[in-house]
C-alpha positions as CSV (number, residue, x, y, z in Angstrom):
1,X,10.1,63.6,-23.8
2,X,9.4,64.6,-27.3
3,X,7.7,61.2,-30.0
4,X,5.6,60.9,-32.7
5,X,2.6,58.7,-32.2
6,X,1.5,55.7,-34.1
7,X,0.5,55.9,-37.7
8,X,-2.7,55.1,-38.2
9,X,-4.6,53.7,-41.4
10,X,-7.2,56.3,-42.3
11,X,-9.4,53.4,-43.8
12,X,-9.0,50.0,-44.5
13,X,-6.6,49.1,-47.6
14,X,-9.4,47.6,-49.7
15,X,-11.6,51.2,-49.4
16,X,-8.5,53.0,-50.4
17,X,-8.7,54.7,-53.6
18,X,-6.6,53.6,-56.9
19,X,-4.5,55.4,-59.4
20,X,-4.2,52.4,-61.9
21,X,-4.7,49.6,-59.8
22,X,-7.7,47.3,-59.9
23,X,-6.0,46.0,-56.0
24,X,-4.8,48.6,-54.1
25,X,-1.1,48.5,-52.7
26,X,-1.5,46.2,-49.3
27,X,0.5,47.6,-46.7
28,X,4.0,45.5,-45.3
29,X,4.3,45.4,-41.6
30,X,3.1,47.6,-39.1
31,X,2.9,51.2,-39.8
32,X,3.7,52.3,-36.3
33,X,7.2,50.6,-36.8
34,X,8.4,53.0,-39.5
35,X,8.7,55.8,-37.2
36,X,10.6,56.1,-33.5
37,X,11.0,59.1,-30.8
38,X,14.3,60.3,-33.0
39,X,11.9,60.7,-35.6
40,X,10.6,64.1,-33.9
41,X,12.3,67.1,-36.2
42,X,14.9,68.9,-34.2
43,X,13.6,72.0,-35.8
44,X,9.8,71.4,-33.9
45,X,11.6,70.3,-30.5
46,X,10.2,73.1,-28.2
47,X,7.6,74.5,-29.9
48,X,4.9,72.8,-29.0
49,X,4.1,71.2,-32.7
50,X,1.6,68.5,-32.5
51,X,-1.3,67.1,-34.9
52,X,-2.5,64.6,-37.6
53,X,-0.9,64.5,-41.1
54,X,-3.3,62.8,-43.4
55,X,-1.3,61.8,-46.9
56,X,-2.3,60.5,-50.0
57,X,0.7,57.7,-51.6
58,X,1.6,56.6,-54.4
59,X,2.5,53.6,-54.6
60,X,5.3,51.9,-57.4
61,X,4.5,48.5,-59.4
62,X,7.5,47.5,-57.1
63,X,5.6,49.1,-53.5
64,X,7.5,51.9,-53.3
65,X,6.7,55.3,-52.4
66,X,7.0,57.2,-55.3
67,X,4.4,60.2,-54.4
68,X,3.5,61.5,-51.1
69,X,0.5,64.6,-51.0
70,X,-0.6,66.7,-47.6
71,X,-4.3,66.0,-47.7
72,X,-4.2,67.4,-44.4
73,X,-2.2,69.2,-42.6
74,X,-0.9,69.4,-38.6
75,X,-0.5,72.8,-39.1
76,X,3.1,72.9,-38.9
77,X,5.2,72.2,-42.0
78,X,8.0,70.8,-40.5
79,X,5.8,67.9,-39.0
80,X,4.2,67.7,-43.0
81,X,7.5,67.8,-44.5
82,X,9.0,64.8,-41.8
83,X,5.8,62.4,-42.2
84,X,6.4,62.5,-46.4
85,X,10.4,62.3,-45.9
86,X,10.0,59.4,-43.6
87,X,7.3,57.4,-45.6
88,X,9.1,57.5,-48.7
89,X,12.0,56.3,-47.0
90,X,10.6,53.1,-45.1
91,X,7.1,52.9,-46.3
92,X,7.0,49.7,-48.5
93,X,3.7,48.3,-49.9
94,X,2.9,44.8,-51.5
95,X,2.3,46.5,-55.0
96,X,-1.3,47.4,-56.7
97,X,-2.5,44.8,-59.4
98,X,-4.4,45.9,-62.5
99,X,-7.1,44.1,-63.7
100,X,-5.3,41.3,-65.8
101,X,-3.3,40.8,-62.0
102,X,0.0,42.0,-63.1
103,X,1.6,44.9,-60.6
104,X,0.6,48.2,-60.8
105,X,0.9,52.2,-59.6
106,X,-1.8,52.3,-57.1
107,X,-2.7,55.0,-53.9
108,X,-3.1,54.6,-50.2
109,X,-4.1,57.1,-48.0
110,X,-2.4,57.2,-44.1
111,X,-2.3,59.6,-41.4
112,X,0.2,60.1,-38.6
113,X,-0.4,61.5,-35.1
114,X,2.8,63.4,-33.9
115,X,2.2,64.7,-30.2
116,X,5.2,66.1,-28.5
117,X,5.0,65.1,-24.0
């Protein structure tokens, strides 16, 4: 059976770096919800593709994914391409405040584990 793993936090929320937000976005449920075994591409099923995707976010003043970078990659670009596709989709964020507490862009940075058994 072929499933991604669970998505893991790369560091805790209040270390994460900030585009324009004095708070950083604070994450909304678990993250190892937002993905499930018929999340594995059907394009990777048989060949073996496994690894960690690490991703930089950007977060909306509303907590949505708006920006999704590779900071690292699992070496195959169809896992890459599924872990951004899927985050912007059901990621959602409690948003970023600026200084003066009003909502704001803001980053978080994630990584997912896909291992195909």
């Amino acid at each position: 059976m072929i499933f991604p793993l669970t998505l893991l936090f790369a560091a805790s929320v209040a270390d994460q770096p900030a585009a324009q937000a004095a708070r950083p976005p604070q994450p909304r449920g678990t993250a190892s919800s937002l993905f499930s075994v018929d999340d594995y591409p059907a394009q990777a099923r048989g060949t073996g593709a496994h690894g960690k995707v690490a991703v930089r976010l950007t977060v909306d003043a509303t907590g949505r994914v708006i920006g999704c970078a590779i900071r690292q990659s699992s070496g195959s670009a169809v896992l890459d391409q599924a872990t951004c596709n899927i985050l912007r989709r059901r990621a959602r964020y409690g948003p970023g405040l600026d200084g003066r507490g009003q909502p704001a862009v803001g980053e978080v940075e994630e990584e997912i584990v896909w291992k195909a058994e």
